[in-house]
C-alpha positions as CSV (number, residue, x, y, z in Angstrom):
1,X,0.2,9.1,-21.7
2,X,-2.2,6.0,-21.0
3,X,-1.3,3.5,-20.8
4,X,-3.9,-0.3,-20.7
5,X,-7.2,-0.6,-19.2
6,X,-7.2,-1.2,-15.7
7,X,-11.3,-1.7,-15.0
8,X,-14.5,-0.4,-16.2
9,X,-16.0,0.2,-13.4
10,X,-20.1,-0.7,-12.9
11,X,-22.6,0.7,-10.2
12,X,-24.8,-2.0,-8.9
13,X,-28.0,-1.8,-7.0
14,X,-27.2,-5.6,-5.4
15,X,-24.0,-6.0,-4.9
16,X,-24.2,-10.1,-4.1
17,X,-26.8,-10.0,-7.2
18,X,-24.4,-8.9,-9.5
19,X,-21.4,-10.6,-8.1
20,X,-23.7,-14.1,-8.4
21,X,-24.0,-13.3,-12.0
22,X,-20.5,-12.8,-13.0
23,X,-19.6,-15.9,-11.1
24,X,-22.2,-18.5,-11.6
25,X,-23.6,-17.8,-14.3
26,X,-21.2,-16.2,-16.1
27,X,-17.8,-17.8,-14.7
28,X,-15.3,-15.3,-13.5
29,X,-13.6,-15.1,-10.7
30,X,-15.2,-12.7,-8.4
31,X,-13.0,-11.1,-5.5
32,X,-14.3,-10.6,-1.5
33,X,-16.5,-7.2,-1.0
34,X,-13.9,-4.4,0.2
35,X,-15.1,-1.1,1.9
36,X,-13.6,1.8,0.4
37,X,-14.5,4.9,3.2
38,X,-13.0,7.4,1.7
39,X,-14.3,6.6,-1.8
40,X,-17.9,6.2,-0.4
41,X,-18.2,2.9,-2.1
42,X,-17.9,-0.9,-1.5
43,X,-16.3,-2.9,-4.5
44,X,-15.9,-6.6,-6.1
45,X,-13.5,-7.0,-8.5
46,X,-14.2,-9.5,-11.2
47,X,-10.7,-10.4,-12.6
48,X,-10.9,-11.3,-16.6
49,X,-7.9,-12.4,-18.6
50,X,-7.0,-9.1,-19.9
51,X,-8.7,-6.7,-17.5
52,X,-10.9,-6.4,-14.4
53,X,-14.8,-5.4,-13.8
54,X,-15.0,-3.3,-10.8
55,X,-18.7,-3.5,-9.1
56,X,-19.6,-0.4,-7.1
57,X,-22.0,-0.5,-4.6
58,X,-22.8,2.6,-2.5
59,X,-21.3,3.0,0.9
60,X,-23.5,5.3,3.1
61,X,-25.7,7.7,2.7
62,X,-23.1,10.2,1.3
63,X,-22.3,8.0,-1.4
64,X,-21.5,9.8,-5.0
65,X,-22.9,6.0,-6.7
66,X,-26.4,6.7,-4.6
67,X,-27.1,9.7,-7.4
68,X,-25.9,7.7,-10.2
69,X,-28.4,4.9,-9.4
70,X,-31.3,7.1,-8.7
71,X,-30.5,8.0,-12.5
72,X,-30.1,4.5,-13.4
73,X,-32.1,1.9,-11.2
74,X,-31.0,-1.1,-12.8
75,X,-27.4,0.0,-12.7
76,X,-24.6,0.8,-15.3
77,X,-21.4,1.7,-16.5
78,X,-19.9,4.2,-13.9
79,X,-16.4,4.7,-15.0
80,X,-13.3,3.5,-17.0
81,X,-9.8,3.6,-15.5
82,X,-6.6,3.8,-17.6
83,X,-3.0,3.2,-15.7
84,X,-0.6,6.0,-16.1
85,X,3.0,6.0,-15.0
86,X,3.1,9.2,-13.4
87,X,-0.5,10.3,-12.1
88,X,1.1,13.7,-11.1
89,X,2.7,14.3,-14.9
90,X,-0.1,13.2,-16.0
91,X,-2.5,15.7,-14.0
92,X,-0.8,18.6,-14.6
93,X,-0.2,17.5,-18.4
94,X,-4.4,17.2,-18.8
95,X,-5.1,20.2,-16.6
96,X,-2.8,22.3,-19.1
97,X,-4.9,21.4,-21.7
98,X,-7.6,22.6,-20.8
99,X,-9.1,19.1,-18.9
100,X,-10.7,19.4,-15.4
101,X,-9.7,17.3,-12.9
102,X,-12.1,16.3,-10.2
103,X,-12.1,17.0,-6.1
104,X,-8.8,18.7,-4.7
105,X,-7.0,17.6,-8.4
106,X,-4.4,15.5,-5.8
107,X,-4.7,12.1,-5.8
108,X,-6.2,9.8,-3.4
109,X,-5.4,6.3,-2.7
110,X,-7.8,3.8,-4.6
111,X,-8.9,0.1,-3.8
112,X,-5.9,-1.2,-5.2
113,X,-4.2,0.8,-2.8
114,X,-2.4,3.4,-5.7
115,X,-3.1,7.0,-6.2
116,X,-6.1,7.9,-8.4
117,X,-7.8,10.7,-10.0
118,X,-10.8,11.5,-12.0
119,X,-11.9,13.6,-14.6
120,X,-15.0,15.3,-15.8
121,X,-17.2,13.3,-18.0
122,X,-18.1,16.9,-19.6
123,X,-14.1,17.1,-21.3
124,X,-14.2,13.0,-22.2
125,X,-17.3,12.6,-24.5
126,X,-19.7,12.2,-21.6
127,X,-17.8,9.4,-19.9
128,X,-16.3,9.5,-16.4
129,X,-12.2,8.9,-15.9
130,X,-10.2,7.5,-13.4
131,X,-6.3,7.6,-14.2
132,X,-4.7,5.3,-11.6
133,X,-0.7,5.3,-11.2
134,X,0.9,1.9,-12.1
């Protein structure tokens, strides 16, 4: 059902910190700060060869990355997305097994501008999802 990995996402308490590092020092090519309202979040994409880094940066005071950095000052490893063909298949595929989808369980549209969904970190050995259609 998944298919490559899209981005491993990371929450960052400086967002113009960590973009610094992953372009001067360590030299990728780091993408313009984007807004994402309805995500709560505001992301850099660092595009790598074979994948991308996805630097999150809370958005607000509602912000779902505000509680994970509380946890973990210095930041960390957030999430990892996989692309599926058919987020709606696939959905319905994980919630008949028995995996919990989080929000409403429809998708919403991502920064890349596709549908996305997560899933508890409880069903995938502690570690957050995000499925986003390709």
């Amino acid at each position: 059902m998944i298919g490559r990995l899209n981005h491993v996402a990371i929450a960052v308490p400086d967002l113009e910190a960590a973009a610094s590092l992953y372009r001067d020092t360590l030299g990728a090519k780091v993408g313009a700060p984007q807004d994402e309202p309805d995500h709560g979040v505001t992301v850099i994409f660092i595009e790598l060869p074979n994948t991308k880094i996805e630097l999150l940066y809370p958005l607000g005071d509602a912000s779902p990355i505000n509680g994970f950095l509380a946890k973990n000052p210095s930041g960390g490893i957030h999430h990892i997305c996989y692309e599926v063909d058919d987020i709606l298949a696939a959905r319905d595929k994980l919630k008949a097994d028995g995996a919990r989808v989080l929000g409403t369980g429809e998708p919403k549209i991502g920064a890349h501008g596709k549908p996305v969904l997560f899933l508890h970190p409880k069903d995938f050995t502690g570690t957050l999802v995000e499925l986003e259609q390709v």
